[in-house]
Each structure stands twice: as C-alpha cells, then as structure tokens.
Legacy VTK file of the C-alpha trace (Angstrom):
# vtk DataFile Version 3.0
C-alpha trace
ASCII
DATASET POLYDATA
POINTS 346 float
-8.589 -9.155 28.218
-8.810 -12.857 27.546
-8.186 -15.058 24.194
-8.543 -13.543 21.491
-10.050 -16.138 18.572
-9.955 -15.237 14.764
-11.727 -17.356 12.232
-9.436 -20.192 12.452
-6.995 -19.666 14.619
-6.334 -18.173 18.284
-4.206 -16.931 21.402
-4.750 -17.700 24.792
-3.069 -14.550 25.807
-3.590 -10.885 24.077
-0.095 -10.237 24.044
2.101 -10.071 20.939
6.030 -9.959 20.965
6.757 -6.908 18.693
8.883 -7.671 15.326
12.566 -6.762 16.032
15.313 -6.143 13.378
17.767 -6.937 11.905
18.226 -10.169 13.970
16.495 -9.737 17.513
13.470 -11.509 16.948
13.615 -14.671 15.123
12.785 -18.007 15.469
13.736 -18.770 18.863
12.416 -15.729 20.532
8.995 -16.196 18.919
8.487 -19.702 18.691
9.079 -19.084 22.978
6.356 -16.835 22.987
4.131 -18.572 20.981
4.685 -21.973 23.292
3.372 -19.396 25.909
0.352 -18.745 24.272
1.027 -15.524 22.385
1.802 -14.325 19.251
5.330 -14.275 18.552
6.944 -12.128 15.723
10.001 -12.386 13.471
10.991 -9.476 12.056
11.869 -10.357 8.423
13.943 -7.369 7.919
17.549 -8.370 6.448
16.576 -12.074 8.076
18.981 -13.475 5.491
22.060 -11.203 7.005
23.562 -14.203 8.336
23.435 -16.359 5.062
26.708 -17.012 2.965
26.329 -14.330 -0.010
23.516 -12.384 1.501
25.327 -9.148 -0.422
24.904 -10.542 -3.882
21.402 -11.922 -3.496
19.983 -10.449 -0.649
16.235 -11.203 -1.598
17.271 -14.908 -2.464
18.970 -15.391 1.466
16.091 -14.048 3.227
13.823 -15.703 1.693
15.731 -19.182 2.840
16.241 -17.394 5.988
12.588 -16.451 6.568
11.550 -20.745 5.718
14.233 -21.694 8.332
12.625 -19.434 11.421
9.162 -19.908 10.564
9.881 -23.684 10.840
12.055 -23.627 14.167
9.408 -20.938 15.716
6.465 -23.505 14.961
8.550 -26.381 16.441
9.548 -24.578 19.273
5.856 -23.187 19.750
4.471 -27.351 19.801
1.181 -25.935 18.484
0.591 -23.122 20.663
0.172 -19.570 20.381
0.383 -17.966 17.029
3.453 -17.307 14.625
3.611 -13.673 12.720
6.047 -11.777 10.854
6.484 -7.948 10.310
7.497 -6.952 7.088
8.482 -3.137 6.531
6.216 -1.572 4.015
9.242 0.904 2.902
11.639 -1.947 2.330
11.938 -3.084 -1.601
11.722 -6.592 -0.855
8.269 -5.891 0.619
6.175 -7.736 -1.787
8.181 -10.695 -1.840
8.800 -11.329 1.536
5.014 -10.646 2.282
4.161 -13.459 0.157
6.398 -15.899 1.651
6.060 -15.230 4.811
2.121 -16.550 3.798
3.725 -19.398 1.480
5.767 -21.071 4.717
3.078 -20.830 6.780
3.022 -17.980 9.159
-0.303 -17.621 10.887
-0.341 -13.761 10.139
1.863 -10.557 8.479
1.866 -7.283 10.470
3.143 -4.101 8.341
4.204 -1.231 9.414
7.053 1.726 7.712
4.280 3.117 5.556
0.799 2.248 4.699
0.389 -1.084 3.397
-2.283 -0.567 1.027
-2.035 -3.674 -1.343
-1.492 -6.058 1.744
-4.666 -8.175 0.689
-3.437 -9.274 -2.237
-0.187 -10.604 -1.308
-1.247 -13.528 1.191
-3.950 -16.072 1.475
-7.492 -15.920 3.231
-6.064 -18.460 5.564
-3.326 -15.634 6.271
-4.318 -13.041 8.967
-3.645 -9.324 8.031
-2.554 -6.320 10.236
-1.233 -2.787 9.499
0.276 -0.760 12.280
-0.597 2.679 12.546
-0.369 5.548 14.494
-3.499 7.383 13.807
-7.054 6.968 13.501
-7.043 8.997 9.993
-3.949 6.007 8.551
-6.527 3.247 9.891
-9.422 4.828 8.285
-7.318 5.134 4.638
-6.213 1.415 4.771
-10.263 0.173 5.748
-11.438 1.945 3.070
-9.012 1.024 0.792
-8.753 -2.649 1.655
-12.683 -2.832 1.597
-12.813 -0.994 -2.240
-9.913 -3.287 -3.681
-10.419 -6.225 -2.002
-13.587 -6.681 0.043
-11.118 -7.690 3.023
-10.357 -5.984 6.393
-7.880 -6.461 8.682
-7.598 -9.278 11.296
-6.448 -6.829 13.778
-4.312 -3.923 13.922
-1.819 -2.452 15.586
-1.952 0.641 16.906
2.139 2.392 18.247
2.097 5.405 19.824
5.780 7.464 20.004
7.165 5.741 23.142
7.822 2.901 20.403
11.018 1.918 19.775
12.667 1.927 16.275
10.960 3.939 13.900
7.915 5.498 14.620
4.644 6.712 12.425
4.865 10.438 13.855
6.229 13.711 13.130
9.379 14.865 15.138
7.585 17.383 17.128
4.467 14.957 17.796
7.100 12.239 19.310
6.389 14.863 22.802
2.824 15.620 22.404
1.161 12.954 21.021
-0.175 9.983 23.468
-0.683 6.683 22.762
-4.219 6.431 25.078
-5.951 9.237 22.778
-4.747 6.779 19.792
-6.220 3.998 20.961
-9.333 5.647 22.116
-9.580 7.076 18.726
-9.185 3.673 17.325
-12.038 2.129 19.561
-14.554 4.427 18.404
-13.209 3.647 14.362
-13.270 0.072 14.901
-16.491 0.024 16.875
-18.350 2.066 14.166
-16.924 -0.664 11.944
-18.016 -3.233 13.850
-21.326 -1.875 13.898
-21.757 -1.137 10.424
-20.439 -4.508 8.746
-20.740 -6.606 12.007
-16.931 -8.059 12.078
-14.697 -7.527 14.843
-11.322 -6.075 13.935
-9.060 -6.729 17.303
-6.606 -4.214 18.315
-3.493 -4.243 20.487
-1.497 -1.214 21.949
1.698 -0.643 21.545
4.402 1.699 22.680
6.221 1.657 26.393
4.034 -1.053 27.885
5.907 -2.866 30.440
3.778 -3.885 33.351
-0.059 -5.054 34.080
-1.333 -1.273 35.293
-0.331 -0.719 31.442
-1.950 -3.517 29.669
-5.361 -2.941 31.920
-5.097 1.441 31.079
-5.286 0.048 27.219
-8.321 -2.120 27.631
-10.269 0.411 29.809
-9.587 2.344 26.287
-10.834 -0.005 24.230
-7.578 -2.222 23.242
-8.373 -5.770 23.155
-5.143 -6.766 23.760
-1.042 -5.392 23.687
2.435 -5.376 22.116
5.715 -5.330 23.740
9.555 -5.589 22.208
11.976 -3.793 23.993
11.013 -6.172 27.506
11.707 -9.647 25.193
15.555 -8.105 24.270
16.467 -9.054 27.586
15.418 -12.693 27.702
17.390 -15.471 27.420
15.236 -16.791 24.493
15.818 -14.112 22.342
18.010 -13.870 19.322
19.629 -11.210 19.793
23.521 -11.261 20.835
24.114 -11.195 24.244
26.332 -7.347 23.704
22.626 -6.125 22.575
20.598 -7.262 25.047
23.498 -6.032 27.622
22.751 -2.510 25.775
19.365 -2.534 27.267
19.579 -3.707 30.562
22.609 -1.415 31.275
20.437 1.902 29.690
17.975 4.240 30.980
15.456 6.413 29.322
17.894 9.022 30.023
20.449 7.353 27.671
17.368 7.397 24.819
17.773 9.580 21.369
15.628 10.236 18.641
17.513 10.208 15.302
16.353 10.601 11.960
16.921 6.688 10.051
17.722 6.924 6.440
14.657 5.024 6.069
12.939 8.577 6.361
11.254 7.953 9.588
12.365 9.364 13.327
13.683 6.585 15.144
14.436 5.551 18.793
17.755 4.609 20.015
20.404 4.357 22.222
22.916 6.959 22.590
26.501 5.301 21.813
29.436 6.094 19.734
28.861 4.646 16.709
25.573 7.857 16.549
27.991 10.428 17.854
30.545 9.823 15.082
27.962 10.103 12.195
28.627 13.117 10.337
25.351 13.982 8.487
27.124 16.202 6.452
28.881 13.846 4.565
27.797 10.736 2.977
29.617 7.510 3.582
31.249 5.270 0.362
29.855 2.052 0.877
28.177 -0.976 -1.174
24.680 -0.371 -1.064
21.859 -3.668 -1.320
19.359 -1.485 -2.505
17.104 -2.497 0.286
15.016 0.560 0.918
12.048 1.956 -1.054
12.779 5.579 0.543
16.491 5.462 1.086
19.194 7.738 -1.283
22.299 6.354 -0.846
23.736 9.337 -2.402
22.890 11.617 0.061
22.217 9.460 3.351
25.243 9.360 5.722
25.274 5.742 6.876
23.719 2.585 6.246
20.849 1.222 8.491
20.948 -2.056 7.134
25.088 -2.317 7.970
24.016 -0.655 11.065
21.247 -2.931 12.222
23.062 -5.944 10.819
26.476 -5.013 12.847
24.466 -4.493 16.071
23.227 -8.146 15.990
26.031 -9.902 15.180
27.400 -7.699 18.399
29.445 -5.229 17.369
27.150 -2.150 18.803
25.918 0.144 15.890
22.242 1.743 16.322
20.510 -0.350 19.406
16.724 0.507 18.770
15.126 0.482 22.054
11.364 1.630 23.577
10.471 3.821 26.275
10.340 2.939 29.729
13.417 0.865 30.118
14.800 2.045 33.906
13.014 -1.239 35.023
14.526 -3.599 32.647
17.383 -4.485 34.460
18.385 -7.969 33.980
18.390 -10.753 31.755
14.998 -12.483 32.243
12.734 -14.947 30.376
10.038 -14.827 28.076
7.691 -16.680 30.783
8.565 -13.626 33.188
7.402 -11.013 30.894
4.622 -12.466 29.905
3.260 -13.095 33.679
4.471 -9.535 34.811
2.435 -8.060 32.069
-0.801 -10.553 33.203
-0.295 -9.912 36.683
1.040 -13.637 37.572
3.939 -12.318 39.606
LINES 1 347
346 0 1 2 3 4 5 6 7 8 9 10 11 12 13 14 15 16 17 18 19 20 21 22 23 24 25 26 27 28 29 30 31 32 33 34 35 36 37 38 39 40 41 42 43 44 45 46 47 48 49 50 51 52 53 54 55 56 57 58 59 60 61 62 63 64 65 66 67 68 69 70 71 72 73 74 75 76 77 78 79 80 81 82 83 84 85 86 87 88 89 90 91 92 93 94 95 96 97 98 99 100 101 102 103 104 105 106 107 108 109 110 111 112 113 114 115 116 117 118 119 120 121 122 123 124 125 126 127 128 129 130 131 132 133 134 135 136 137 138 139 140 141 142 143 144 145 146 147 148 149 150 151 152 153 154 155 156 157 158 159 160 161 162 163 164 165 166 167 168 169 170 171 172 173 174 175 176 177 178 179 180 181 182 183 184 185 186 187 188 189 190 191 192 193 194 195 196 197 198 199 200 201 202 203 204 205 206 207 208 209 210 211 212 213 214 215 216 217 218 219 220 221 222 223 224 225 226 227 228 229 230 231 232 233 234 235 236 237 238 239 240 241 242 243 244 245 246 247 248 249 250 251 252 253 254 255 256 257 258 259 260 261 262 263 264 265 266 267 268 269 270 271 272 273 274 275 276 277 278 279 280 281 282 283 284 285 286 287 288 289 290 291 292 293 294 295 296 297 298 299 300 301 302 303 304 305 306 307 308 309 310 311 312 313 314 315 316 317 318 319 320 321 322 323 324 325 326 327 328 329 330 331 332 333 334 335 336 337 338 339 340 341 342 343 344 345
C-alpha cells in the first residue's frame, strides 16, 4: 500500500479514520488525521446535538454544525491528508446533509445504513463518492445503478465486514459466519473486472477489526488498496469524544461486546452496560421524537438512538458503539500512534 491519488486530490497514507456518531469524530479528531496524511471522517450524524435549539430545528443546527467542523478539520489538517464525512443513508436528513457536506467543502461523502443509490446527484464532480457495503452483490447494484443514472462511479468504496462496530450491513446470524477477507476478495475480482472493462480504478479500503500492520498487509494481499479503522481513534487524545467514552473502551474487552438490534433496523455492536440491560423491548418509551430516521417507528421502538448516542457523548454512558478486537486498546493514545502501529513505524 502506498498513496493513493484520485483525480484531484490524494493521501499519503491508505488509511481512513472511520465516521463515528453522534459526537466521536468531528473536527478535531479528523482534521488530526488528515495533518497525518489520511483521510479523516466526521460523522455528520446528529452533528448539530450540541447547538442551542437542536430539538426544534434539528436539520437547521447540523447543518451550522457540519460548516463549523469541516472548517476546524481543514485548519487543523494545514493542507494535508483528505477531509470526508459519512452520512447515514437511513437518516431523513440524508439528502440535505449530503449536499452540504459537498457545499463546505469536504473532499469526499462516504454512505453507508442502506444503499445510497442517488448519491451522484447530490454533490459535485469535484466531490469524491463512496458507498460502504458489505457484499459484492450491494457493490454490484450501486455500479450499475450509478453508471445507468448518472454515468459516474464511485471514487472508492468501502467495504465492512461484521467485526465493525455500530451498525453493520449483515444479517444476525451472518455477524458469526461471514468474514471480512472473502468480502474483500469478492470485491477485488468486482472492481478488477470493472477496471478492466471501463479502464478506471475504483480504490477500496477494508474495514472491520483492523488494529495492527499484520491486518492492514492480510487486506492488500486480498486485493484492498488501502484500510479503515474507528474504534482504535476513540482512545486518542485528539478525538472528540468525552473522555467517560473513550474510558468505555479502553477499560472493555471483546468479552464485554453485544450485538443489539438499533431502532434504526440494523444489528449493531456495543458495549454491554446498564443503560442496554434496563431496556425493556416490550414496552415503548414516551419521549419527543426529531423524526430523524427514515426506518425508525417511534411507536413501537423502545428507546431512542439518537437520545442514546447523543447522551453517550456528552458523557453520560448510553449505547457505546465499539469494533472488534479491542483487548489491545488499553490506553489513551494519539492519533500519530495509531497511524504508525497500523504502518509498521513502531
């Protein structure tokens, strides 16, 4: 692996810092992994939580929200690296935010939640594109769908296998079976065929329980051009998140891990705490709702994963979404550490 170069813009190391909401990965956290040459990601998921009114114009907050990081990440970043944001495909404000993230300057958009089929249309050509999937068969709908609409194909994609954290792409039974490495490989041989065929190179990055160097050089002996990691940034000092979150992950082990089902519809990964135990899912919970999810019923769903998320990063521990492969992240590090563990710098 080595820099990866799009039409006009590139990163000096194939690693990108995995979106993180509501709150984890902002501006600081990527702007400090841009400066390193990466891509760094702000997850614009309820990014306007902290705003004054945020519950009567939610849309309206984020957006401001969303303008404020993407500024401080490119200041912090001094010109390096690359700035994205994820957007959730299943979230109502997906449009919207999609298009600002584009309008304030954000090098690319990565979407994942759902397949986001009208992506194209929603940024600029200057704007680089990714989905995230977590099969060869959701790739192969989005290319041919993207191509027919729009005569446009992804920058690069992302492809998350189930040792993910948050919510994940897959079936609860396939969250055991299925493995990341026979994604990817499947991927290759897609994106090679495509490559091939139409002669443009569509990059790709791993994601999913990658934490050292042995990991990163297993994806590119399978074809992965480069890798993302989130869980590893939590415990950084640069990252956004409060300090009782990234505590959560330093002090758990994969044996403190759960999957739970997100009233976004999707299987999730999380920590185990009290705030899970006391959900009755028999019951649904009288609260004001923001309307915030495309799939979400909040008739019938039991608790809130916006409150949820939103309560967990101002500190107050509600669902702590957290990868695989954690028993080695046991202290509070730096972004420059991660990075050179997974390049094999120290």
């Amino acid at each position: 692996m080595c820099k990866v170069s799009f039409f006009n813009k590139e990163m000096d190391i194939p690693i990108i810092q995995g979106g993180m909401g509501v709150g984890i990965s902002l501006g600081n956290l990527a702007g400090s992994v841009a400066r390193e040459g990466a891509m760094g990601v702000i997850s614009g998921v309820d990014i306007g939580y902290r705003e004054e009114g945020f519950l009567k114009d939610p849309l309206a907050k984020s957006k401001a929200a969303l303008k404020k990081e993407i500024e401080k990440a490119k200041a912090i970043a001094r010109g390096r690296g690359l700035i994205g944001v994820n957007v959730m495909t299943a979230a109502k404000d997906y449009e919207e935010l999609v298009r600002a993230s584009s309008e304030y300057g954000a090098d690319a958009v990565i979407c994942g939640a759902g397949l986001p089929l009208n992506l194209p249309e929603l940024v600029g050509k200057e704007t680089l594109i990714a989905p995230i999937v977590s099969s060869k068969r959701a790739l192969a709908l989005i290319l041919k769908t993207w191509k027919k609409r729009y005569d446009r194909l992804p920058d690069f994609v992302v492809v998350e296998g189930p040792k993910a954290g948050g919510h994940l792409g897959f079936k609860r039974e396939e969250i055991e079976t299925v493995k990341l490495e026979d994604i990817v490989a499947d991927v290759f041989e897609l994106l090679k065929e495509l490559k091939t065929e139409r002669g443009k190179k569509i990059y790709s990055f791993a994601a999913g329980g990658i934490r050292t160097l042995e990991d990163r050089l297993r994806m590119k002996d399978l074809g992965a051009d480069g890798v993302q990691v989130g869980t590893p940034f939590i415990a950084t000092e640069e990252c956004d998140a409060h300090i009782n979150f990234k505590q959560a992950i330093v002090d758990s082990k994969d044996s403190d891990l759960e999957i739970i089902l997100s009233p976004v519809g999707f299987w999730a990964r999380a920590i185990k705490n009290d705030f899970l135990k006391g959900i009755d899912y028999s019951k649904v919970q009288k609260r004001r709702c923001i309307d915030c999810l495309k799939t979400c019923d909040p008739r019938k769903t039991p608790y809130c994963i916006s409150k949820a998320l939103c309560e967990s990063a101002k500190g107050r521990l509600n669902v702590v979404f957290s990868g695989e492969n954690i028993d080695s992240i046991d202290e509070i590090t730096t972004v420059k550490d991660v990075i050179e563990k997974l390049m094999g710098e120290r």
